[in-house]
C-alpha positions as CSV (number, residue, x, y, z in Angstrom):
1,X,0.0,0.0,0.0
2,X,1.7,3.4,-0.8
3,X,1.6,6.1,1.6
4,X,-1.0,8.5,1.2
5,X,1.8,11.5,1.7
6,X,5.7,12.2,0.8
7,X,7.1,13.9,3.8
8,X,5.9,14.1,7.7
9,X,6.2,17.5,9.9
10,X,6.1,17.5,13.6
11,X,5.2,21.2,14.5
12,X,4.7,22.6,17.3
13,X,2.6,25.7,18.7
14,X,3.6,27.2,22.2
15,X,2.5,30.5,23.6
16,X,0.9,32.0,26.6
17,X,-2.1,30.2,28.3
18,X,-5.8,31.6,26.5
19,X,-3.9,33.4,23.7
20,X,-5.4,31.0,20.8
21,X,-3.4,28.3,19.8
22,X,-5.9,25.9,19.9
23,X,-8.5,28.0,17.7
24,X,-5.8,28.7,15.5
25,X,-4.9,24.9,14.6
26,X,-8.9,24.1,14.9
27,X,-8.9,26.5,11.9
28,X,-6.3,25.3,10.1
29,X,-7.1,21.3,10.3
30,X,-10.9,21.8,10.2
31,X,-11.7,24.8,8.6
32,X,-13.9,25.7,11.9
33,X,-14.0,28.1,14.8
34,X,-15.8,28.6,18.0
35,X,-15.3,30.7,20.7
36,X,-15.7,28.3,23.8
37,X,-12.8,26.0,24.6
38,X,-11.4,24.7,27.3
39,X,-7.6,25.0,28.1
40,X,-5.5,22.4,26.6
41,X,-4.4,19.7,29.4
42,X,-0.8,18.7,28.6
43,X,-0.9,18.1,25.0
44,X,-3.0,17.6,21.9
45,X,-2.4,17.7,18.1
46,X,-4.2,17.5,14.7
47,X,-3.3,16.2,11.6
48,X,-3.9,18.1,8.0
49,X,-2.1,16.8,4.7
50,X,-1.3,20.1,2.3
51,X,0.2,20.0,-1.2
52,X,3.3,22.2,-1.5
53,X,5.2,22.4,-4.8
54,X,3.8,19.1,-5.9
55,X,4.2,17.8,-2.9
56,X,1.9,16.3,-0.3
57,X,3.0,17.0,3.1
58,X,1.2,15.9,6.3
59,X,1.3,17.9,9.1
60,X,1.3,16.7,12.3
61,X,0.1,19.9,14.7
62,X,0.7,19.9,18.6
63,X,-0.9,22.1,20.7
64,X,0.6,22.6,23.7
65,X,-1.0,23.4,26.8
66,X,0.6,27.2,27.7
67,X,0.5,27.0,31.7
68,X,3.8,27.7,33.1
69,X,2.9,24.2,35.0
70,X,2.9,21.8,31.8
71,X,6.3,23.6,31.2
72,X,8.3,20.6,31.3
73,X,5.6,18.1,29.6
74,X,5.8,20.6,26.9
75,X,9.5,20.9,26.4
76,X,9.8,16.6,25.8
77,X,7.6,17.4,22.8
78,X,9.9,19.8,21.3
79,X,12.0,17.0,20.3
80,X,11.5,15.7,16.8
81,X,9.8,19.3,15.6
82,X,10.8,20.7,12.3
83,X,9.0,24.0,12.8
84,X,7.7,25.8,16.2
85,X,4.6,28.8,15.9
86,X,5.3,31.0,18.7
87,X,1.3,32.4,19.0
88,X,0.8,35.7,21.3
89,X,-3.1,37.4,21.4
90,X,-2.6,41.0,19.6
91,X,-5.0,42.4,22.3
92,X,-2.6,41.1,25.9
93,X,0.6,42.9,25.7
94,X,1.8,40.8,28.1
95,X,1.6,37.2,26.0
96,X,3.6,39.2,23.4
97,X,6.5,40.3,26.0
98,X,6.5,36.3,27.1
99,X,7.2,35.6,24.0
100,X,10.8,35.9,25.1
101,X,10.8,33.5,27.9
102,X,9.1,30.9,25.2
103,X,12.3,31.3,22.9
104,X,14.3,30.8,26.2
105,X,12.7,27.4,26.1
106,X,13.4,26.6,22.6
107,X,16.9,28.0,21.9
108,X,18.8,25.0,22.7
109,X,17.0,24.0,19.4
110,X,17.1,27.2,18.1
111,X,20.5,28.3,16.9
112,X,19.4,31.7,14.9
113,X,16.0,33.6,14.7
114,X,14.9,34.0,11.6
115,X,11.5,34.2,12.4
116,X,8.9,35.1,9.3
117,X,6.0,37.4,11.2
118,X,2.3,36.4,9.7
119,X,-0.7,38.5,11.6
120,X,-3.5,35.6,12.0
121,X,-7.0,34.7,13.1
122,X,-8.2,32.1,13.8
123,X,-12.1,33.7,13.7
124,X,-11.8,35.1,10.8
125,X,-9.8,32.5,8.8
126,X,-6.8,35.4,7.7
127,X,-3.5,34.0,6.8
128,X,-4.0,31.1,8.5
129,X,-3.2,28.7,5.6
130,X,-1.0,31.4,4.8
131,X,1.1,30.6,7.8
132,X,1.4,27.1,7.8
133,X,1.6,26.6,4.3
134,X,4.7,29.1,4.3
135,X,6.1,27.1,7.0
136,X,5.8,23.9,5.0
137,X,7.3,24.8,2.1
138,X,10.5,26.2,3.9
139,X,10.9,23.0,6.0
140,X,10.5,21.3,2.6
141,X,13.2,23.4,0.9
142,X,15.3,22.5,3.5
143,X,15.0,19.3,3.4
144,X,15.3,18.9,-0.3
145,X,18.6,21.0,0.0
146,X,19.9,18.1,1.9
147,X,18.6,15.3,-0.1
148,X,21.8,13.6,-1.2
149,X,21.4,11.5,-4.9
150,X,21.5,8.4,-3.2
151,X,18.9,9.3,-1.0
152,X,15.5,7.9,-1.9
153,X,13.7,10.7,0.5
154,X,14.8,14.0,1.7
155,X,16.0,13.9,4.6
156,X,15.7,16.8,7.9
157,X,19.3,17.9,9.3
158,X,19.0,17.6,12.8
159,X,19.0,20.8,14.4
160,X,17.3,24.3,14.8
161,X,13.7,24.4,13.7
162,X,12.5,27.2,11.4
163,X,9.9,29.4,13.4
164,X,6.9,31.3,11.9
165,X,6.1,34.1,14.9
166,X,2.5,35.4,14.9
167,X,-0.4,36.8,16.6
168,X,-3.4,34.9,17.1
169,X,-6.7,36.8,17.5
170,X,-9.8,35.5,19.2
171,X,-11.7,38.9,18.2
């Protein structure tokens, strides 16, 4: 039986508690948004399969639970992640300012910040495919880059995940 996609990507959204991140990867897998949800408990994904230049990707989403207290759950899972969304809510100042203490967490896989900046929501369905689509297709460049001719698949180099930083907005 062949496999239904080319390439797997673990990614990984982290942010603040309440800013979004699970409306944001409810509207990217399903297509669907509601205003009532209940904090993520430790950790939860969703998958979506996208075509990027030819190529079908799936996407494996996590959403990670943003209490200070799921910290260290939430750190295991950073492990095996091609790409991280760091998600802030455009309307709390202060979840954009902790945005710096969530790249603390992530720069022993993060080498350099080259973050691309995408201004989402997740109610209003803007640049949401935008964002993960654009995220993709760079994880796919770079894997391609490093596709030897031997090599029947591309293959990841281990190392520092490309980042997509963005604001999630509920309103």
């Amino acid at each position: 039986m062949a496999k239904a996609y080319d390439h797997l990507f673990k990614l990984l959204l982290i942010g603040d508690s309440g800013v979004g991140k699970t409306c944001l990867i409810i509207r990217f897998a399903e297509d669907n948004f509601t205003s009532t949800y209940i904090s993520t408990i430790g950790i939860d994904f969703k998958i979506r399969t996208v075509d990027i230049d030819g190529k079908k990707i799936k996407l494996q989403v996590w959403d990670t639970a943003g209490q200070e207290r799921f910290k260290t759950i939430t750190t295991a899972y950073y492990r095996g992640a091609v790409g991280i969304i760091l998600v802030y809510d455009i309307t709390d100042e202060k979840s954009f300012q902790n945005i710096q203490n969530w790249m603390k967490s992530i720069k022993e896989l993060a080498k350099e910040h080259g973050i691309r900046f995408f201004e989402t929501s997740a109610k209003s369905s803007i640049n949401v495919e935008e964002a993960f689509s654009s995220l993709a297709r760079d994880i796919l460049q770079k894997s391609s880059r490093k596709a030897t001719p031997n090599t029947s698949k591309a293959l990841l180099e281990p190392g520092p995940p490309r980042k997509i930083g963005g604001k999630c907005s509920l309103g």
